[in-house]
N, C-alpha and C positions, 0 to 999 in steps of 0.2 A: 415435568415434575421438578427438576432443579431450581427453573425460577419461582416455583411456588414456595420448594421450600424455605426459600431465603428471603421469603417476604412472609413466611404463611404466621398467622396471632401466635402468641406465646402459647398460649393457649392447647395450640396443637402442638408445637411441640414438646410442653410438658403430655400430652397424651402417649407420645410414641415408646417402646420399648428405650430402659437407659441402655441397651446393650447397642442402640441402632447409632451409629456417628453423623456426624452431620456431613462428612466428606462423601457418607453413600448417598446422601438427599443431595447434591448438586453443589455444598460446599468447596469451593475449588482451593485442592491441595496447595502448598509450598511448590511440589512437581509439578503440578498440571499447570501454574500459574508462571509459563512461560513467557509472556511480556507483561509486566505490570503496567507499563505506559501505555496498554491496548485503549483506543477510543479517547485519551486524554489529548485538549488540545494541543498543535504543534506552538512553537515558540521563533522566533526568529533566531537566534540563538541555536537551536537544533536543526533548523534549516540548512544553515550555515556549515556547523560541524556537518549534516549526512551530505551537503555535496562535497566540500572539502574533504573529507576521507572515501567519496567517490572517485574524486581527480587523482586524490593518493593511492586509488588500486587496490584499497581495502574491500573485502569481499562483503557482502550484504549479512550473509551469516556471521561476522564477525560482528558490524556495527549492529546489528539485533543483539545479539548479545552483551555487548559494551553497551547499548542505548535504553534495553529494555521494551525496544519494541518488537515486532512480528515482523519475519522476515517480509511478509504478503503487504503489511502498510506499510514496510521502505520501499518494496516495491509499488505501489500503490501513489504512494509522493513522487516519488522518481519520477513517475508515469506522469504525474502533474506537471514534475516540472519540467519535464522534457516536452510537454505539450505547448508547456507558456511560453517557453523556450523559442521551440520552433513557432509557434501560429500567433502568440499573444496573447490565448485564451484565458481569460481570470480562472485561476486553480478553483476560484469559491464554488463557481457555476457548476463541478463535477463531482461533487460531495457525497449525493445521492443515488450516484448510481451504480444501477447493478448487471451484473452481467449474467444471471442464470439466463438459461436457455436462448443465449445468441450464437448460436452454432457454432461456438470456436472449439476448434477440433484440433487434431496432427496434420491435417490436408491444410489447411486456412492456416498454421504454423507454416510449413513446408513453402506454401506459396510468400507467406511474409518474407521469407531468407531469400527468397528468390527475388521479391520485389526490392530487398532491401540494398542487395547488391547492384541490381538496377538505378542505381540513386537518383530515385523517383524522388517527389517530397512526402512526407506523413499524409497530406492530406489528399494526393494522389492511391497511396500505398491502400488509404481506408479505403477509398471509391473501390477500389480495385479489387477489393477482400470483402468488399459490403460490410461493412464493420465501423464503429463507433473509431475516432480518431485517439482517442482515451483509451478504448480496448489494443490497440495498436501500439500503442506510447507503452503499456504497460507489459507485454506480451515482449516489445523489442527491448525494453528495461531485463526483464524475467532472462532473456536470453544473449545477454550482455553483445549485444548488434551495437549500443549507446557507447559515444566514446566521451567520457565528461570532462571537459576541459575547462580552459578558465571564463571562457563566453558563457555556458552553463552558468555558472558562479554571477559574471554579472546578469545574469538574467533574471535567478532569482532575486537578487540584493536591487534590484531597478523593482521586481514586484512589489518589495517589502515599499517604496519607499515610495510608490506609489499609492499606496493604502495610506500611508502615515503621513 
C-alpha cells in the first residue's frame, strides 16, 4: 500500500478522509527516515572518508549516523571493498545481488570464525561455507574479523582511478 500511496492520482487522495495522514499511507516520517543517503549513488569522496574513519576505529553505527547512511549499506560497501581488496573483483559486478534464501544461518557464522582464524583466503573460506565470496566479505565486515588498514585505503583509491 505505501508505494501506492506515494504515487497514487491526486485524485485519490482528495478522495480519502482529511482526518487520514499521509504518514499512515507509507509517507515515511522525519523518524522512520533513518538514512536519507539510502540508495543514493556513492561518490569517491565518501569512499574515502568510510574507509578512513574505518582505519580510525570508528564504529559503523557512528559513521551511519554522521554519513546518513544504513548501517546494512556500510556494511554492504565494506563488503565490496574488502572483496576488491583481497581478489580484485570490480565492486560494479555485485550491485544486484541478493542474498534471501542462501542459507546463511548461526552454523555457517560459526564455521566463518573458525575458518577465519585458519587464515585460509576469502575465496577459499566461500568454497568452504558454499557461499557467495561477497556474502563472506560482508558477514566478516558485520563481525568486525576485517582489520582496515592503509592497503585497504590504497585499494580502493587504485579502484577509483582505475575507472577514471
Amino acid at each position: 500500500m505505501s508505494e501506492w500511496a506515494l504515487i497514487a492520482p491526486r485524485d485519490f487522495l482528495n478522495d480519502l478522509d482529511s482526518d487520514v495522514e499521509l504518514e499512515e499511507l507509507g509517507q515515511p516520517s522525519e523518524a522512520a527516515s533513518e538514512s536519507p543517503r539510502k540508495g543514493q549513488k556513492w561518490t569517491f569522496k565518501e569512499d574515502m572518508e568510510l574507509v578512513k574513519a574505518c582505519i580510525s576505529g570508528i564504529s559503523i553505527e557512528s559513521i551511519a549516523s554522521e554519513t546518513g547512511r544504513s548501517t546494512s549499506g556500510l556494511q554492504s560497501r565494506l563488503g565490496k571493498w574488502f572483496l576488491y581488496a583481497s581478489l580484485g573483483h570490480p565492486s560494479h559486478e555485485l550491485d544486484r545481488i541478493s542474498f534471501s534464501g542462501d542459507g546463511w544461518d548461526e552454523k555457517k557464522l560459526e564455521q566463518l570464525f573458525l575458518l577465519w582464524e585458519s587464515d585460509l583466503s576469502l575465496e577459499k573460506i566461500a568454497a568452504e561455507l558454499k557461499a557467495l565470496e561477497y556474502r563472506v566479505a560482508i558477514e566478516a565486515v558485520k563481525s568486525d574479523l576485517i582489520i582496515f588498514d592503509e592497503a585497504f585505503f590504497v585499494a580502493v583509491k587504485e579502484f577509483y582511478n582505475r575507472i577514471f
